[in-house]
N, C-alpha and C positions, 0 to 999 in steps of 0.2 A: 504494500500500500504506500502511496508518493505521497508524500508533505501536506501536500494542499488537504487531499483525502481524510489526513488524519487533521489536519487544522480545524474541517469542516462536520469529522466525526466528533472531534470533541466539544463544539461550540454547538452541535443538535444537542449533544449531551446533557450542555450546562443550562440547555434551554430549557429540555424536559423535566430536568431533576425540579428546578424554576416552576415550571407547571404544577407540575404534583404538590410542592409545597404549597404555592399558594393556592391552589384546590384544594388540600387539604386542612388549610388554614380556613378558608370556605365553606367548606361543608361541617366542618367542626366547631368553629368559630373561635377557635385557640389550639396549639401548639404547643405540649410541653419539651421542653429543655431534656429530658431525657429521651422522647420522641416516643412515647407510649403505643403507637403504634406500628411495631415490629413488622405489620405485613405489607404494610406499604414499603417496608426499606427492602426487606426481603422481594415484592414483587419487582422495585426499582433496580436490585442487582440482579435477579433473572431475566429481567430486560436488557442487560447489558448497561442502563443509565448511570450507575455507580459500583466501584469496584465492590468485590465479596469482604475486602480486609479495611479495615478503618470506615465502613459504610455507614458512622452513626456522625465518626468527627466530618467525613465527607458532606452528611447533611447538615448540619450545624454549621458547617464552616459556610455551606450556601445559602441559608436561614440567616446567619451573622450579612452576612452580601446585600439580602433580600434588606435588611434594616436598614442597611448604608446607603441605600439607594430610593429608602424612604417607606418603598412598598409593606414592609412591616415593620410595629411597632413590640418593643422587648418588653413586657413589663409583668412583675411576678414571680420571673421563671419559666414564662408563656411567651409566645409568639402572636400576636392576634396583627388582622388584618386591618391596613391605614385606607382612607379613602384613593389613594393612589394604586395603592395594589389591588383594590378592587377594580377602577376600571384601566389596570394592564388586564388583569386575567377577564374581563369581558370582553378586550378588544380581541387576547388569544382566542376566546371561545367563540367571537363573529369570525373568526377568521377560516374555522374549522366549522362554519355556518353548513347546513346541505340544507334545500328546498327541496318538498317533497314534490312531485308533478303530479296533479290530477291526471284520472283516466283522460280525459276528454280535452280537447284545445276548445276554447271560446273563440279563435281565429283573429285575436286581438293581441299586437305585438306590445312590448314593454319598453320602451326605450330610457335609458339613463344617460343623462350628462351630467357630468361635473366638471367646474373648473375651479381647482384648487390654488388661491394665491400661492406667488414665490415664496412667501416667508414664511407657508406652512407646508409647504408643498413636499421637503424631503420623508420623514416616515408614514408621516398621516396619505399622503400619495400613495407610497408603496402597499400600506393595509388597506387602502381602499381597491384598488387594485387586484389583491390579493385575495379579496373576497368574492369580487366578480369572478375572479378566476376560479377561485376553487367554488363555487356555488355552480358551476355550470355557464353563465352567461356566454354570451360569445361577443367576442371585440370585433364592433364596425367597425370604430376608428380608433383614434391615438385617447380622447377623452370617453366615445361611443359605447353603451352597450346595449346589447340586445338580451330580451328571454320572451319565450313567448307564452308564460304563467303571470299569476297575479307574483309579485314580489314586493308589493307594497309593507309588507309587516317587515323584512330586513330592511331595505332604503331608510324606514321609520329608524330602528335599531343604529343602522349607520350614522345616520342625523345624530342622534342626540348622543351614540359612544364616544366620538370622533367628531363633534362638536362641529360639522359641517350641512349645518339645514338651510343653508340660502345656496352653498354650493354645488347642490346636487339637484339636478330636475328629472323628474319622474311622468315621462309621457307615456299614455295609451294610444293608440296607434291600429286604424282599422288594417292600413296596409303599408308596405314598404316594396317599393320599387324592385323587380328583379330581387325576389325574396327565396327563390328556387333554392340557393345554398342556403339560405339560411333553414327553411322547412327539411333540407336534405340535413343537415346538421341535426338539427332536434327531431328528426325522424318522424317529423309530421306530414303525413300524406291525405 
C-alpha cells in the first residue's frame, strides 16, 4: 500500500472513530471517562477503526481532540455533547442522507440551485455537494440538480443545517428539455 493510500486510510479512520463518539455521545447523552461501553470499542477494533492494543487511550485521546475542537464539553468525568458537535454530527448524518423513491413518478422534475457566496463557499460547498451526490440526484450543471421525486423535506434539512435558505432554490418542473438521459438515468420509462 503507497503513502497516499495509507494517509487516506488513516484520516477515514480518524473520521469514523469521530463519528461513533459523537453518536455515541448522542444517543446516550454522556460519555464516561472510563468509556462504559466496551462494545462499541470492541465493534470499532473489529472494524479495523482502532487498533486491538491501547483501544480505550486511543478513544480518549480522540474524545480529549473532540473537546479541543469544541464539539464536546468534559465535565464530571463525562463527555457530553456542545451545541457545535451537535450540528457537525447532523451535517455527517445529511450527508449519509438516502431518499427513498416512491413506486410511481408524478412526471414532475425537481430542480435545485444554489449559489453559495465566496466566503462561505469552501466546506459548506463541498457538503452540499456531497449530499446531492450521495442522495442520488444527478448534476445538470456546475450549480444544477436534478431528481425526479419530491425532495423537498432534505433541501428543508439542508437550509436550516448549513445555514443556506436564501441560497438554495427548489423548482418543480413539468418538463425539461431533451430529458431522454435524464429518465434513462432514473430508469423512468
Amino acid at each position: 500500500m503507497g503513502n497516499i493510500e495509507k494517509k487516506n486510510r488513516k484520516r477515514v479512520q480518524k473520521e469514523n472513530l469521530r463519528k461513533i463518539i459523537l453518536g455515541t455521545v448522542a444517543i446516550t447523552g454522556i460519555l464516561a471517562v472510563g468509556l462504559v461501553a466496551p462494545n462499541v470499542i470492541k465493534a470499532m477494533a473489529e472494524l479495523g477503526i482502532i487498533p486491538k492494543r491501547r483501544q480505550k487511550e486511543y478513544v480518549s485521546s480522540s474524545a480529549s481532540k473532540l473537546v479541543e475542537k469544541g464539539w464536546l464539553k468534559f465535565k464530571d468525568g463525562y463527555y457530553q455533547m456542545t451545541e457545535t458537535g451537535e450540528k457537525i454530527l447532523e451535517r455527517w448524518e445529511l450527508t449519509e442522507y438516502k431518499l427513498k423513491r416512491p413506486g410511481k413518478w408524478d412526471r414532475k422534475w425537481r430542480i435545485i440551485i444554489y449559489d453559495i457566496p465566496e466566503k462561505r463557499k469552501g466546506i459548506i460547498r463541498k457538503q452540499v455537494f456531497d449530499v446531492f451526490n450521495r442522495a442520488g440526484f444527478y448534476r445538470l450543471q456546475n450549480s444544477v440538480w436534478v431528481y425526479p421525486y419530491d425532495c423537498e423535506s432534505l433541501i428543508g434539512l439542508l437550509k436550516t443545517n448549513f445555514g443556506v435558505g436564501k441560497e438554495i432554490l427548489y423548482i418543480i418542473a413539468d418538463e425539461i428539455e431533451n430529458d431522454r438521459h435524464l429518465r434513462s438515468h432514473f430508469e423512468l420509462h
